[in-house]
C-alpha atoms as a printed R data frame, in Angstrom:
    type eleno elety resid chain resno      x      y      z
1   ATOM     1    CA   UNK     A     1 11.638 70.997 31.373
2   ATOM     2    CA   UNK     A     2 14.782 70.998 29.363
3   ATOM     3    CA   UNK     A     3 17.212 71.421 32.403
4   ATOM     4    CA   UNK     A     4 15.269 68.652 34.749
5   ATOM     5    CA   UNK     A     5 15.804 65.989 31.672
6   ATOM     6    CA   UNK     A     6 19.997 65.540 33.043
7   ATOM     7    CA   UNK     A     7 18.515 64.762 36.640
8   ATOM     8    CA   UNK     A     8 16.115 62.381 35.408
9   ATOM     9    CA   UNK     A     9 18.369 60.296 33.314
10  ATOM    10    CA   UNK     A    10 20.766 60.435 36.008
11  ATOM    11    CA   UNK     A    11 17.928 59.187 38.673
12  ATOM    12    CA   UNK     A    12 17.578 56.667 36.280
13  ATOM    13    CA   UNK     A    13 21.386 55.305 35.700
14  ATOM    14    CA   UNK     A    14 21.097 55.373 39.573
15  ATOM    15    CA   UNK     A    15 18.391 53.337 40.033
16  ATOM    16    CA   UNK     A    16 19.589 50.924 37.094
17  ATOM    17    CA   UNK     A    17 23.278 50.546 38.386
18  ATOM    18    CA   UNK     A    18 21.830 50.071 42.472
19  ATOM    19    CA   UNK     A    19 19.304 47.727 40.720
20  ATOM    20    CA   UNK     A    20 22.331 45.594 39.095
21  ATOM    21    CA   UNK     A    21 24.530 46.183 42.152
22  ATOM    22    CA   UNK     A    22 22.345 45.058 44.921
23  ATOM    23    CA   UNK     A    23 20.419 42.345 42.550
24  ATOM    24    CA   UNK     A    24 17.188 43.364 43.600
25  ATOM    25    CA   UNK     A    25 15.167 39.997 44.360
26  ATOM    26    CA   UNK     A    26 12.365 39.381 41.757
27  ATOM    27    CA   UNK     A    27 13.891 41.309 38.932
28  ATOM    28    CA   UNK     A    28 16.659 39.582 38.057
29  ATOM    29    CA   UNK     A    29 16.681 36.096 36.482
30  ATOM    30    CA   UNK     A    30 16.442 33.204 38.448
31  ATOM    31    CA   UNK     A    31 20.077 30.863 38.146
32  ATOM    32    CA   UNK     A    32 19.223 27.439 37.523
33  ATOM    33    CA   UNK     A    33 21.701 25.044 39.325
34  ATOM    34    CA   UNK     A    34 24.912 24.759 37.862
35  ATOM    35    CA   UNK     A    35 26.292 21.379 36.617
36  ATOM    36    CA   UNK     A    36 29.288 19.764 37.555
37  ATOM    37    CA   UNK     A    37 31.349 19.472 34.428
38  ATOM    38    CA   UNK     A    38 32.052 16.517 32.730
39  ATOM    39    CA   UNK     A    39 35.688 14.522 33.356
40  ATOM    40    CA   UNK     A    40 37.951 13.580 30.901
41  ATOM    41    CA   UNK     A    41 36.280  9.965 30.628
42  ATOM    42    CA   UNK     A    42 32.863 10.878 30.103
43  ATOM    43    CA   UNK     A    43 33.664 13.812 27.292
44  ATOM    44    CA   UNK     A    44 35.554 10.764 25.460
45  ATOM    45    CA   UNK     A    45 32.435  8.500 26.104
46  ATOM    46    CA   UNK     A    46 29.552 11.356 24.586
47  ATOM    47    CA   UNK     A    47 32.308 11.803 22.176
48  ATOM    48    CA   UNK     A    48 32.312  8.400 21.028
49  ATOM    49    CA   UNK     A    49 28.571  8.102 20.965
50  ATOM    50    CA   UNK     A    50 28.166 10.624 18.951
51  ATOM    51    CA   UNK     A    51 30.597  9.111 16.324
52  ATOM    52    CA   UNK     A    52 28.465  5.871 16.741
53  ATOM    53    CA   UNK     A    53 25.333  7.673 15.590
54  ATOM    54    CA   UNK     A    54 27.035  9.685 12.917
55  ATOM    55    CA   UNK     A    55 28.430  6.099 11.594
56  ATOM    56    CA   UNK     A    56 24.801  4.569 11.580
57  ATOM    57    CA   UNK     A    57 22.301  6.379  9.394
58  ATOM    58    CA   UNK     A    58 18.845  5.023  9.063
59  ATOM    59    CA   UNK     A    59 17.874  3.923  5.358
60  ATOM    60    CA   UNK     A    60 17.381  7.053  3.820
61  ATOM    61    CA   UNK     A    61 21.086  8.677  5.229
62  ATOM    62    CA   UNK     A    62 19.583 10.415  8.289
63  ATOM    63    CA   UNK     A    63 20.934 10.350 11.994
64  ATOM    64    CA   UNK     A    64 19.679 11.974 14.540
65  ATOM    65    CA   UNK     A    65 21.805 12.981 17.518
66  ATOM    66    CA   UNK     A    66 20.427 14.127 20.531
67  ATOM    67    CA   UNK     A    67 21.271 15.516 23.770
68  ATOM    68    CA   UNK     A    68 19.909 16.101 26.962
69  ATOM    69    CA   UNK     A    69 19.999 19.278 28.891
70  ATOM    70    CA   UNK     A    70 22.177 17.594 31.634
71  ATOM    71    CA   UNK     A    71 24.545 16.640 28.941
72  ATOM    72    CA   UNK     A    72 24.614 20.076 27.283
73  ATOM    73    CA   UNK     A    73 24.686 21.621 31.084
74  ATOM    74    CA   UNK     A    74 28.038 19.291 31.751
75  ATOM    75    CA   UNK     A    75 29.395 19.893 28.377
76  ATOM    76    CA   UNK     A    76 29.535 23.918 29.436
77  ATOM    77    CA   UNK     A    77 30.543 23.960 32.485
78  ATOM    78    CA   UNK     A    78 33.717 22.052 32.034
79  ATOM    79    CA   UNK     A    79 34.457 24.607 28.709
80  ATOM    80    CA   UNK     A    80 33.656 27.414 31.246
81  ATOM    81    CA   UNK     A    81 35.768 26.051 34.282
82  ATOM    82    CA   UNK     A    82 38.958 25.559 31.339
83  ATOM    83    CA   UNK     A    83 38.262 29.735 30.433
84  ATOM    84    CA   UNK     A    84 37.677 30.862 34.166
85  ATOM    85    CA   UNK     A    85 38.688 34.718 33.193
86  ATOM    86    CA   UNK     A    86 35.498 35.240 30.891
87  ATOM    87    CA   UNK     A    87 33.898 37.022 33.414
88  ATOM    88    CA   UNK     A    88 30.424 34.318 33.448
89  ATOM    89    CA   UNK     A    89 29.984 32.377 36.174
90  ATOM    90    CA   UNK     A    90 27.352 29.710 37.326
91  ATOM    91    CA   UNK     A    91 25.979 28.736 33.669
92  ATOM    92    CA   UNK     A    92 23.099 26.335 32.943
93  ATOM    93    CA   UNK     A    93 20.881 25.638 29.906
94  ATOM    94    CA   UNK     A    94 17.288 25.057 30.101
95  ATOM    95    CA   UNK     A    95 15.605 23.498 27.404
96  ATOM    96    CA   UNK     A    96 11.989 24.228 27.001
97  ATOM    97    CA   UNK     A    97  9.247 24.738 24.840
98  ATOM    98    CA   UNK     A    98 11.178 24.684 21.360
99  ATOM    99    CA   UNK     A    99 13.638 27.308 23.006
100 ATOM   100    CA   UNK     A   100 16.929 27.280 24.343
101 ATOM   101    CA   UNK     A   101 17.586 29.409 27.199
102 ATOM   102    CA   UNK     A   102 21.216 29.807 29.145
103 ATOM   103    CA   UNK     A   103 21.520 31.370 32.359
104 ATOM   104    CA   UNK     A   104 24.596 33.107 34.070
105 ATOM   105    CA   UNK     A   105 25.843 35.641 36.319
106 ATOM   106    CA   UNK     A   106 28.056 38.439 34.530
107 ATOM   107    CA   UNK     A   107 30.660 40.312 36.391
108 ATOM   108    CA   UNK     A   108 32.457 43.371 35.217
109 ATOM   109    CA   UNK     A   109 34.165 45.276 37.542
110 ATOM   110    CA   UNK     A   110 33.384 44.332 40.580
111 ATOM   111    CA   UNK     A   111 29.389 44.428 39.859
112 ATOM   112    CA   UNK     A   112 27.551 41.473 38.605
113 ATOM   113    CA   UNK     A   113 24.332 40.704 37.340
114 ATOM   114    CA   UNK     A   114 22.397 37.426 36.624
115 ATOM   115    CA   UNK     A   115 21.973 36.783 32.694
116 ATOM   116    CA   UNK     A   116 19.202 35.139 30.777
117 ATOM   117    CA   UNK     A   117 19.745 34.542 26.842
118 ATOM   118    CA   UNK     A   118 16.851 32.889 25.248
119 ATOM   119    CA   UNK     A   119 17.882 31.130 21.655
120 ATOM   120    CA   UNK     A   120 15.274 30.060 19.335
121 ATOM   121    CA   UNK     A   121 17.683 27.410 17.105
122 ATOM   122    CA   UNK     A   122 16.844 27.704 13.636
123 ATOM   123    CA   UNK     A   123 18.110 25.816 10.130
124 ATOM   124    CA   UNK     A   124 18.535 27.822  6.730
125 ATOM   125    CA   UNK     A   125 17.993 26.891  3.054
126 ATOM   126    CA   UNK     A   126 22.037 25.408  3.319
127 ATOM   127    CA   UNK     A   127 21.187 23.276  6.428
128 ATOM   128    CA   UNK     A   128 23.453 25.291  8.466
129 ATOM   129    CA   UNK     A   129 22.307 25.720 12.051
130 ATOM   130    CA   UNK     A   130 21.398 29.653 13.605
131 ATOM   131    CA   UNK     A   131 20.559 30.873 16.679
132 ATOM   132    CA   UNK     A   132 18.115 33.305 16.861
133 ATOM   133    CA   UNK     A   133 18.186 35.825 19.915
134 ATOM   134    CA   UNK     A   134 14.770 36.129 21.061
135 ATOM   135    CA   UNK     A   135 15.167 37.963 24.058
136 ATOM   136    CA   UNK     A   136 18.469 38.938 26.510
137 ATOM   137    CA   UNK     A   137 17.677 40.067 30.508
138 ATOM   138    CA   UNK     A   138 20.185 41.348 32.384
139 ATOM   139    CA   UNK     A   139 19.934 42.054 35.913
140 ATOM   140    CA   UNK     A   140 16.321 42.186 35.188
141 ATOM   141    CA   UNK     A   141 16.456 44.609 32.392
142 ATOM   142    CA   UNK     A   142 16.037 43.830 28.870
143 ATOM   143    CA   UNK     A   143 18.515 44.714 26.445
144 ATOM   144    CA   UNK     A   144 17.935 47.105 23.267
145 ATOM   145    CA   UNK     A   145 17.725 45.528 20.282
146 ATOM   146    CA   UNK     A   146 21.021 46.246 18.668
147 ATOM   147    CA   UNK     A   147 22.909 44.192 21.158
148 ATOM   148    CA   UNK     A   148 20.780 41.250 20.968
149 ATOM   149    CA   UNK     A   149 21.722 41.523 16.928
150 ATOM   150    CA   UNK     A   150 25.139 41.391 18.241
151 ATOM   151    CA   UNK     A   151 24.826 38.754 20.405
152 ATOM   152    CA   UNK     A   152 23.473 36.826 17.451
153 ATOM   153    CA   UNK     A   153 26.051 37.704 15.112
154 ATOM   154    CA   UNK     A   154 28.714 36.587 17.617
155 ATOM   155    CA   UNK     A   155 26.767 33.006 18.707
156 ATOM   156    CA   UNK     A   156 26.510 32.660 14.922
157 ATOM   157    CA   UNK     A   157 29.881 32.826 14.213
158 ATOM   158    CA   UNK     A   158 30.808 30.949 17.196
159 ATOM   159    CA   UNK     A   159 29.050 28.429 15.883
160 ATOM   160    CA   UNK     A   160 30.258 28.630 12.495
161 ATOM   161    CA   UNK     A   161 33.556 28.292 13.217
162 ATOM   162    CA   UNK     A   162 33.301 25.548 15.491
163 ATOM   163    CA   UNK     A   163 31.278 23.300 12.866
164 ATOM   164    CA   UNK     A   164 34.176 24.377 10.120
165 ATOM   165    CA   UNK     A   165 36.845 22.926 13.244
166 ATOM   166    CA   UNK     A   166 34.940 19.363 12.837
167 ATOM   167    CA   UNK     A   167 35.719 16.762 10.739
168 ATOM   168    CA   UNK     A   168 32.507 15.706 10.070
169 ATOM   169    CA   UNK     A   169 30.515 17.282  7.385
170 ATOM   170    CA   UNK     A   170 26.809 17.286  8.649
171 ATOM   171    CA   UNK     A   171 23.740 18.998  6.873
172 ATOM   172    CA   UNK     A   172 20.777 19.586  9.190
173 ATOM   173    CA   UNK     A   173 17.659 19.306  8.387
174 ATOM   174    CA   UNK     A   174 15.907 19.905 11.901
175 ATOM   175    CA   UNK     A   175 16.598 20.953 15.231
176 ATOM   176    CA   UNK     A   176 13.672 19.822 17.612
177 ATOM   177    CA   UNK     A   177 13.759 21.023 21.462
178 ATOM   178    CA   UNK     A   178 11.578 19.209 24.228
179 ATOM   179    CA   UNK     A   179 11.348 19.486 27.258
180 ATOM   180    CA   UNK     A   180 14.763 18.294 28.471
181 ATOM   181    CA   UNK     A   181 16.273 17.125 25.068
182 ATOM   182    CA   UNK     A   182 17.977 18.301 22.009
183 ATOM   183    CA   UNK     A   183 17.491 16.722 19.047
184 ATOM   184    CA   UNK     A   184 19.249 17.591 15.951
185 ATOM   185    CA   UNK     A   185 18.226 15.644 12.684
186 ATOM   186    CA   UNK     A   186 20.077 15.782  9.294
187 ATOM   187    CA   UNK     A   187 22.823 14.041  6.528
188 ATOM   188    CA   UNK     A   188 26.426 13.221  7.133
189 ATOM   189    CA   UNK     A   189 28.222 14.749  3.708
């Protein structure tokens, strides 16, 4: 039993890397179509929008910003074509049923494997936005739990440092996803 435990685990880092390789059909995730960034005059013109709703809170200091998947979609895909050596390809957000899930393919080392990262967006007792992992497939295999803590920690931070890089001081209160739409409620400070 002991010595027929090595063959197994290698019949099974086989199967997993041939799986991954050849993409098998039906276990990998399914890419949605990917968007064609924005240009240069229609960042400026969400950009400026945004600004205008940040500049206009309702009677008791609230704004509400929100964004639709196409947007978010556009948004990416222009950050990803400016960073083409990240080794992700293809990416798309869906937004559905109070989740946010981003597809992609992954390539490392001449083998690639579609991605699927679903985020469950959060908002603790400081009003600070989180991203909660809820599940990570890759190639059609889910990954352990320690990586999707990892994962976390890094879109976390992420997105830490790129609120600290804004001018704008914003306290959420909500962050509400339908089907199609983003919409993130809270204070200017």
């Amino acid at each position: 039993m002991y010595n027929s435990l090595p063959r197994i685990l290698l019949i099974l880092i086989i199967t997993v890397a041939a799986g991954l390789a050849c993409n098998l059909p039906g276990s990998a995730p399914t890419l949605p179509p990917t968007a064609v960034p924005m240009n240069p005059e229609d960042v400026q013109n969400l950009e400026q929008q945004l600004q205008a709703t940040l500049n206009n809170p309702n009677a008791s200091g609230e704004v509400t910003v929100t964004l639709t998947q196409d947007q978010l979609n556009r948004i990416i895909a222009g950050q990803i074509a400016q960073q083409p050596d990240q080794g992700i390809s293809d990416p798309s957000v869906v937004l559905t049923n109070g989740q946010m899930q981003v597809f992609g393919k992954v390539t490392q080392s001449d083998i690639s494997a579609n991605l699927q990262v679903v985020l469950q967006p959060t908002v603790d007792a400081a009003g600070n936005p989180r991203l909660n992992v809820v599940s990570i497939n890759l190639g059609g295999l889910p990954v352990p739990d320690v990586l999707k803590s990892r994962v976390e920690t890094m879109a976390n931070d992420a997105l830490d440092n790129y609120l600290a890089s804004t001018s704008n001081s914003f306290k959420v209160r909500t962050i509400t996803i339908t089907e199609g739409q983003m919409a993130v409620t809270g204070t200017r400070q």
